[in-house]
Every structure is written in structure tokens, then in C-alpha cells.
N, C-alpha and C positions, 0 to 999 in steps of 0.2 A: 351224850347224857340228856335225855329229858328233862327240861325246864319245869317245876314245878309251880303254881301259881302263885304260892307265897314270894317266891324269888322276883315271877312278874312282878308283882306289887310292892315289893320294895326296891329293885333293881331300874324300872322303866319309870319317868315320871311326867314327860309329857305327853301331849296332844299327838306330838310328831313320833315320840317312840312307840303308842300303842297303835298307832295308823303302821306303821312300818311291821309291826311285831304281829298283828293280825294280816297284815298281806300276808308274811311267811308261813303263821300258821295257813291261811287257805292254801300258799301253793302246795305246802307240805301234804296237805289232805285233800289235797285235787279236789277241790271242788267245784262246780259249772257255773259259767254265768249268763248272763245274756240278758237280764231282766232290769236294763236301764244302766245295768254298767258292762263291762266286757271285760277289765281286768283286775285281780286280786288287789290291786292298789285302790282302785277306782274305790272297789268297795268295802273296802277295809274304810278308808276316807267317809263312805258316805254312811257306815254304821257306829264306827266309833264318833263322829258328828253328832247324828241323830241323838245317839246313846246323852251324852253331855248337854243336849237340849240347844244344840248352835249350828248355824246355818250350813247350809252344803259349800259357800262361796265363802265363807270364814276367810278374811285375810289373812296371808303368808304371817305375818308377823307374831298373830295367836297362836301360833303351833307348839311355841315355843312357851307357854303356858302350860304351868305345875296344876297336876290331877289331883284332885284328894282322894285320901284313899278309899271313901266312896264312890265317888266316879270310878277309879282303876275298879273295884270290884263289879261295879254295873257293867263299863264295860268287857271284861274279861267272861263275865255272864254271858253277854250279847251274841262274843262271839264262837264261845264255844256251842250256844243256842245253834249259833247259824252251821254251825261245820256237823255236829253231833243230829242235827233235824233234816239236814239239807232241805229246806225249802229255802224259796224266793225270800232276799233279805227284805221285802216289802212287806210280806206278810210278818215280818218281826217289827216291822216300824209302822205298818199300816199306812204309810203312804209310798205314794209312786209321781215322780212327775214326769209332764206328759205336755208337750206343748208350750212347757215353762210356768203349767199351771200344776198346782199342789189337789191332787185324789187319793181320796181314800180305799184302799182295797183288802181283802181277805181272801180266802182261799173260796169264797165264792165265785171271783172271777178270776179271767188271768190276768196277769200286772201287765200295765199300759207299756206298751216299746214299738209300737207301727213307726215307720217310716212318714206315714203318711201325715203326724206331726209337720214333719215339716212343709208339708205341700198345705198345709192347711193354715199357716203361718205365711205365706206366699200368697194368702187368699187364693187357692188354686188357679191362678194365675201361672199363662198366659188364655188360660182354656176356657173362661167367662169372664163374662164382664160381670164385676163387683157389685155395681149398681143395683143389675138385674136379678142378683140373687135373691129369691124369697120364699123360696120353701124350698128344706135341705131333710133328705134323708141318711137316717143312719144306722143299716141293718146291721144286726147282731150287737148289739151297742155294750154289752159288760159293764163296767163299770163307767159308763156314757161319757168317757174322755175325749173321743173324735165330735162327738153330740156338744159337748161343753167347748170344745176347743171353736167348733165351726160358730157358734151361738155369739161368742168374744172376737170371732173374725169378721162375721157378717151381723152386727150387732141388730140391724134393721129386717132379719130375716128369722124364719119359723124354723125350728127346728123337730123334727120328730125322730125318735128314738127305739127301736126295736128289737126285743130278745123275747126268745121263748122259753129262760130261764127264769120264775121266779126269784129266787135266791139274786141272781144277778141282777136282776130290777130291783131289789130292795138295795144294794148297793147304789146302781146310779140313780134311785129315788135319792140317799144320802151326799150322795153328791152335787145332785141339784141344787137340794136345799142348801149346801155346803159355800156354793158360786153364785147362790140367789136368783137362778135362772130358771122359776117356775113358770113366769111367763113365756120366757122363749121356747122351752124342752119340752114335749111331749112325750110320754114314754108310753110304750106298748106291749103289752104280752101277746105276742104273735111267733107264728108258724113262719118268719120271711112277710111278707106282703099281706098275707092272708085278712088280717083284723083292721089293715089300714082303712083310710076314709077314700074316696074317691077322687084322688085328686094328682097334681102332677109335681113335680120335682124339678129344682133344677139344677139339681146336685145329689145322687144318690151314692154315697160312700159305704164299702164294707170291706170289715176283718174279720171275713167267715172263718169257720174250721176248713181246714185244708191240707192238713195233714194226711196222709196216706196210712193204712195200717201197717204197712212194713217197719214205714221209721217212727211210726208212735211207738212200739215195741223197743225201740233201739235208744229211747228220751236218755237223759241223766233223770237223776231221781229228783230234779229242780222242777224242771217240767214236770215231770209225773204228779208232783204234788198241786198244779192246776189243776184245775175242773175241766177232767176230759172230754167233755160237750164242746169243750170252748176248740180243742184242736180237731178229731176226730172227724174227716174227711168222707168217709167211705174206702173203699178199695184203693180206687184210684186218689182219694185226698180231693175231686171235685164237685164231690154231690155236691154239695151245697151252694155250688158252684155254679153249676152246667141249672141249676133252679133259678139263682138268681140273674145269669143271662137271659133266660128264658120269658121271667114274666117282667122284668125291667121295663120290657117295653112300652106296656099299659103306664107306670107310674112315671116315664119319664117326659119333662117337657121340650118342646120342641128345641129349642138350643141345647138342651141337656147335656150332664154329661154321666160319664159311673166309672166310679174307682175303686177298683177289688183288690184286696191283698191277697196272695196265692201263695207267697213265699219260696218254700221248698217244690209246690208243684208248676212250677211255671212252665217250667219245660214241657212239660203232660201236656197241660194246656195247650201252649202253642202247636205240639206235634198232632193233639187233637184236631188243631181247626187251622191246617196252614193256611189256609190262603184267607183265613179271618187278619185285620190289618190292629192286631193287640197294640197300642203306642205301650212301652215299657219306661215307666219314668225311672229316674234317674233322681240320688241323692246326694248333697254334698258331704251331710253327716251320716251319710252310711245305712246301708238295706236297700232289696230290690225287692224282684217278684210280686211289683205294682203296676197294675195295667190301666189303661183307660181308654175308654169308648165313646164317642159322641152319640148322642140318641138315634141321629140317620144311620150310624153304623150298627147300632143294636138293631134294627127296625130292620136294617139290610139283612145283617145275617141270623134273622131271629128261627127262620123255618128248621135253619142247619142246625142251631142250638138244639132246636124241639126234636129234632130227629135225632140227636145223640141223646136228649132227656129220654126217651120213649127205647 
């Protein structure tokens, strides 16, 4: 028999039962995740939180804290919001974190979950030296979380930040101002490279679209409800790609390096350019389909790129 909401409300009364009572509902309604959590607990946890106005880390001991029944009704809202809309529960809380840093985001971008978090936490280390980092690019930038994440890593370096979505640069405008990093962050409405200044990098990172059209077709309706620009690959899932190997070269500085998320397409990739030498990094908290180039190796295999662009 179907629970009805009156019954949640007087029947569940803490922190720990509507955390528990919203996992079951999402398993019940299959619904996807992937957008900074992976399981129905996870984010059950991190909306009924949000919903009550308390931290994601809430010590174990508050769980066991009595809801009023204003709360139980806000969150019983939230989370039938989340199952009944199936969008990203980010877009119902407007934040995402990313790096360990708190962004704000909307369904103008996609919600922050690169792997690349965590290499940027590592000071992309072992692959430069920290010291010499001083102008960092960050193509496709959305809601500017890798731009904002590199700027808090390498506090003494420039950051420049690049998308050719309006809508999206209004976003990580909001979050600049958000982290106080207008000094460091540059943002740019640009085509990839196109608008940039003339100048070299020593660190070019991106989370192009990379998505293939077969499996964009195939999303849950979680993904669907991002801004298709943001995935939207081409055929193959490498246009944006096989561009950005290509002109890398002119922006990058001679120790350089460039870090591409490909995701889903890596293998394309690779079968694309065997005997190109892709390093495939490696995560401990999980994601792959991240590559990295030294600028000698872009410069190496830049003809072979240009002739698969062409």
C-alpha cells in the first residue's frame, strides 16, 4: 500500500528517517545519478541536508534530531520535486561542490563532477612544477569550477577562463564574484582559443563536449535536462576535440602541459591516434577518460591531429 504523505509526516521524525525514506523513495522511482553523488543514499543525505539548511558533514549524532513539521513538509517537497522533475538535484539546491569548493549552478550549465578535481587538488603534480605555474587556461569553463579550483591552487598564477556560451559565463561571472577572484579569473566568450590574447600557458585544461550522438540519445532524462552544448560531441563525440589538439600548440608554453576530459570517448580517441603516446590519468576517488600531453608531444603529433581535423 502506498504511503501517503500525511502518514510520512506524522509517522518519520528525524534527520535519519527522512534521509533513509527518500533513498527508498528514489530507488523505487529509478532515478539516475551521477551529478556529485552516485547513490540514492548519498543523495537523499545531501538534499534532505540542504532542504534543513545544514551542512553536508553534519555530525553522526544530529541525525537523530526531531524535524518540525515544517521542515518534514519542505522536505517531503524537495524530494518529490527531485523524483517528479528528474533534473540534477543541484539545480534544486543551486549548489554543487567541486574541488571542496561551494558553486553555484542552474540549468545553464552542467553541474561540476570532472575527475579532474582531484588532479587540481594535487597541484597537477608530478607534471609541473608549482612554482612555475603562471598562466593557466581553462577552455569551456561553465560554471568556472576548474578556473576557480586552479586560481585557490596556484594562488600566485593568472587564470583565464573560456566558453562560448553566454548563459554560461553569466554563471561563472557569479561565481567569481562569489570566491572573490576577479583578480585572478579572466573570463572569455570565445569560439576554443579564438578571442584569446596572445600569449602561452602553462597549464591548459578542458571538459569539452565529448559526447558522441548515439549515447547523447540514450542519457537518462538527469543529463538531458543539461545544456546540450555542454555534452554534444559531434558524430564521433571528438569535434571539439580533435580542435583543441590542434591549435593547443600556438597557446601552449614550452614546459606545458593539457588535460582533456573525453570521458565516454577515450577509446575513439585512442583507436583514432594509436601510436599518439595519450598518458591516461588515474583517480583515487573515481573517473577516467583523462588524458595528458606535454606540449613537445602536442607539437610532435600536431600535423596528425590537423590531418584528422581536415
Amino acid at each position: 500500500m502506498k504511503t501517503t504523505p500525511s502518514e510520512v509526516l506524522t509517522t518519520l521524525s528525524t534527520i535519519r528517517d527522512y534521509i533513509r525514506w527518500a533513498a527508498s523513495r528514489f530507488t523505487e522511482a529509478k532515478v539516475s545519478f551521477g551529478h556529485g553523488t552516485t547513490t540514492a543514499l548519498d543523495e537523499a543525505a545531501a538534499l534532505v541536508l540542504h532542504t534543513i539548511h545544514q551542512p553536508y558533514n553534519l555530525a553522526d549524532a544530529y541525525l537523530q534530531s526531531v524535524l518540525t513539521l515544517t521542515e518534514r513538509q519542505a522536505v517531503i517537497d524537495m524530494i518529490d520535486r527531485r523524483i517528479n522533475e528528474r533534473i540534477p538535484a543541484a539545480y534544486l539546491t543551486h549548489e554543487a561542490i567541486f574541488a571542496g569548493l561551494s558553486f553555484y549552478v542552474d540549468e545553464r550549465v552542467l553541474v561540476p563532477r570532472s575527475p579532474i578535481a582531484e588532479l587540481i587538488e594535487q597541484r597537477f603534480a608530478p607534471w609541473v612544477d608549482e612554482e612555475q605555474v603562471v598562466r593557466i587556461l581553462d577552455l569551456c569553463t561553465g560554471s568556472a569550477c576548474i578556473a576557480i579550483a586552479c586560481a585557490y591552487a596556484f594562488a600566485d598564477a593568472y587564470v583565464d577562463a573560456v566558453d562560448l556560451s553566454a548563459d554560461a559565463l553569466a554563471v561563472a561571472e557569479l561565481n567569481v564574484a562569489k570566491h572573490q577572484l576577479a583578480d585572478a579569473v579572466t573570463l572569455y566568450q570565445s569560439d576554443l582559443f579564438k578571442e584569446l590574447p596572445d600569449t602561452r600557458y602553462d597549464i591548459v585544461v578542458s571538459n569539452p563536449p565529448y559526447v558522441c550522438l548515439e549515447e547523447w540519445e540514450q542519457l537518462p532524462a538527469e543529463f538531458r535536462a543539461e545544456p546540450d552544448m555542454g555534452f554534444k560531441g559531434g558524430h564521433t563525440g571528438l569535434d571539439i576535440v580533435l580542435r583543441i589538439l590542434v591549435d593547443a600548440d600556438q597557446y601552449l608554453a614550452e614546459q606545458g602541459i593539457l588535460v582533456v576530459e573525453v570521458g565516454s570517448s577515450a577509446e575513439t580517441l585512442q583507436n583514432a591516434f594509436p601510436d599518439v603516446p595519450f598518458y591516461w590519468l588515474s583517480f583515487e576517488r573515481g573517473g577516467d577518460g583523462v588524458f595528458l600531453l606535454t606540449a613537445e608531444q602536442v607539437s610532435q603529433y600536431n600535423e596528425l591531429f590537423l590531418a584528422a581535423l581536415d
